[in-house]
N, C-alpha and C positions, 0 to 999 in steps of 0.2 A: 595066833589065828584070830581073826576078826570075827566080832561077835554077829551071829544071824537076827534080825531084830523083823519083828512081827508087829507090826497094827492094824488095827481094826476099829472100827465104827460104824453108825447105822446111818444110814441117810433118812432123814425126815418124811414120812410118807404127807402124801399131799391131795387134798381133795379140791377138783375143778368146780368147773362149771357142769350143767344138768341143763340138757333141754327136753323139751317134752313133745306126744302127741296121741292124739286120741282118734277114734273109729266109731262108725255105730252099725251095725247089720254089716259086718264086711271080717273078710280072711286077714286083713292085713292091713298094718297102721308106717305111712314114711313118715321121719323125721327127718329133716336136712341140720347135720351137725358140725360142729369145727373141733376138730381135734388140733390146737396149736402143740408150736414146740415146745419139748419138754423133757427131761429125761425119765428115761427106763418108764415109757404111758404102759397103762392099761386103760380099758374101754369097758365099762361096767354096761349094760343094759339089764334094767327092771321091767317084766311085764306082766302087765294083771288084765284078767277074761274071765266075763260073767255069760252064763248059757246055758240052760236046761239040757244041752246035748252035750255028755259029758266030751266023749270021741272027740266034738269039734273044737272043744276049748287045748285040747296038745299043741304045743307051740311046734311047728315043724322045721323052721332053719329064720334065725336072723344072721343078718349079716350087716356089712359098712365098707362102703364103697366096693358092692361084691365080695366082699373076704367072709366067709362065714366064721360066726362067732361060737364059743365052745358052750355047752350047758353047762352050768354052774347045780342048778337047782329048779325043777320043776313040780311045785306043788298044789296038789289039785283036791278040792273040795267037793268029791263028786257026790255028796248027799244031800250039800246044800246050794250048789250052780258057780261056784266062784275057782280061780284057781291064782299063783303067783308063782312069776320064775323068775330067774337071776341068770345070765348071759355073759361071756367077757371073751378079747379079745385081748393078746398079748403084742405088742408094740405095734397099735394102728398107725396108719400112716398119716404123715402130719399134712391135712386137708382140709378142705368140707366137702364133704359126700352124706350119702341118705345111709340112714340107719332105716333097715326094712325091717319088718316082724312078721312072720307070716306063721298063721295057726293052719293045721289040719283041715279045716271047716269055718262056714260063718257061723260067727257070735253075735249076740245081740249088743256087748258092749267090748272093749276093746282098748286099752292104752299101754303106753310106754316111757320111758325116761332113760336117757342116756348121757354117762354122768365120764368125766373123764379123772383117772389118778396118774401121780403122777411118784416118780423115787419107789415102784415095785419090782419088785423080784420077776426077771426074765425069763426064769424055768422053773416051773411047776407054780404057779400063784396062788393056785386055791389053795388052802388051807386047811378048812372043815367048809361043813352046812349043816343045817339041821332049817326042818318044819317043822308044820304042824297044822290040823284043820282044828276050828273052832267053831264049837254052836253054839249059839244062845249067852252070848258074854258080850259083856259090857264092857271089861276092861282083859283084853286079849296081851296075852307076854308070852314069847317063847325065849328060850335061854339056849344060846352059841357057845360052846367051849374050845375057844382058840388055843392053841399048841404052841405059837411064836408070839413070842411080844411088837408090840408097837402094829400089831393086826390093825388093817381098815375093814371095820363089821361092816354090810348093807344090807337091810330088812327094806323087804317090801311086803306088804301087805292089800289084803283087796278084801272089801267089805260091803256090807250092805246096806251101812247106816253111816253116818259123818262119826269124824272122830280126830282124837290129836295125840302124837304122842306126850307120852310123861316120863321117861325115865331120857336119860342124858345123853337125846342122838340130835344131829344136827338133820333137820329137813331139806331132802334134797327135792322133794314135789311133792303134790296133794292136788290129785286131778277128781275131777266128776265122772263118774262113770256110771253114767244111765241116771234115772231117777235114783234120790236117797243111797246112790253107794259112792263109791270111795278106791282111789289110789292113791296110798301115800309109801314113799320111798326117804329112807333115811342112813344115815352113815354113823360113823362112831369109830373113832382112833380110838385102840385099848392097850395103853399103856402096857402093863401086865398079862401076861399073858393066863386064861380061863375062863371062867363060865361066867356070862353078861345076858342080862337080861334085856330084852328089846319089846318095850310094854308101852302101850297104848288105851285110853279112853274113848268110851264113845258118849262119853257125859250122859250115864243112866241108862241110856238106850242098850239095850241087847238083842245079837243077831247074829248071824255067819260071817265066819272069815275063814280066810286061808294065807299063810303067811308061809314065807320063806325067805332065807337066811344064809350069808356066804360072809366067811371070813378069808381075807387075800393078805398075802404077804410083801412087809416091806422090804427095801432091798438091803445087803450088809453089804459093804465096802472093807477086804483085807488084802492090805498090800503088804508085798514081800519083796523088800531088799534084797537082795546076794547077801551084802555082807554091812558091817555097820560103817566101813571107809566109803565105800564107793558110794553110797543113796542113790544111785540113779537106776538102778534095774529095778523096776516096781513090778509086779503081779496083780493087776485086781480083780478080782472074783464078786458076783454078785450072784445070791442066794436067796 
């Protein structure tokens, strides 16, 4: 009898391009973005909103190209006016359409970033999240404890004072929002899979943040033979 022979391997995950857009006194911020082709995309959307009214800062539906996009993570600073969310869609269509963002209410400040991957896993992508609200820090870090390896982390954060990250994430954007604050959105392939820290400065200055965090999973590729004579009946599964 011929032997059944099994491989596997992981595909490469892959970070796009990121384009951005900002609001000011308004519900809702469009981007017009290109999702080229690519295998197994996902559509990340980051968004950060500053406003004294907590109620209005809830993000209520983004979408692209009308498809609405899943929440990942919405975290909100309501003691000190700031909040951050994380957004994703699972194989956008290959286009340019507007990525819309639309909150509960008007804010006084208002941005977004949408970042495209590429080599993820086509059912169930999120992985973990984790936030967290911060006051009065200067050097803000929350830590992600990813469950798969080769995870692509994205932190965003919204702040009230400028600031940069310091621990080893690649910068996907670093927008102005309103006077002295701040959206910066970052990524980070994690090799191994667990707990990562996603820490930032705000060189001395201390002040409010609110950050949050979503770890997405790469895709495996396991193909199955029939048998070891024949190699042509393949099986592949993506995970």
């Amino acid at each position: 009898m011929a032997a059944i022979v099994l491989v596997s391997g992981e595909a490469a995950a892959a970070v796009g391009t990121t384009t951005v857009g900002t609001a000011a006194a308004a519900s809702q911020v469009t981007i017009s973005h290109i999702v080229p082709a690519g295998s197994e995309r996902l559509l990340v959307v980051t968004v950060a909103m500053r406003d004294t009214t907590d109620a209005s800062r809830r993000v209520s539906t983004v979408t692209f190209g009308g498809v609405a996009l899943t929440r990942a993570i919405d975290q909100q600073n309501d003691t000190n006016d700031v909040g951050a969310a994380v957004y994703f869609l699972i194989a956008p269509t290959v286009s340019t359409a507007n990525v819309v963002v639309t909150l509960v209410g008007s804010v006084a400040d208002l941005a977004a970033a949408a970042t495209n991957l590429t080599n993820m896993t086509q059912v169930s992508p999120l992985d973990v999240i984790a936030g967290a609200d911060l006051a009065d820090t200067a050097s803000p870090s929350t830590s992600i404890t990813s469950i798969t390896h080769n995870s692509v982390l994205i932190s965003t954060i919204t702040r009230n004072v400028s600031g940069v990250m310091t621990s080893a994430q690649t910068e996907l954007c670093d927008q102005s929002l309103g006077a002295n604050a701040q959206h910066v959105a970052s990524s980070l392939i994690q090799t191994t899979m667990g707990a990562q820290a996603m820490a930032y400065s705000a060189g001395g200055a201390t002040d409010d943040w609110a950050q949050a965090l979503a770890a997405f999973r790469r895709s495996v590729v396991i193909d199955t033979p029939t048998n070891s004579t024949s190699g042509t009946d393949l099986t592949e599964y993506s995970f």
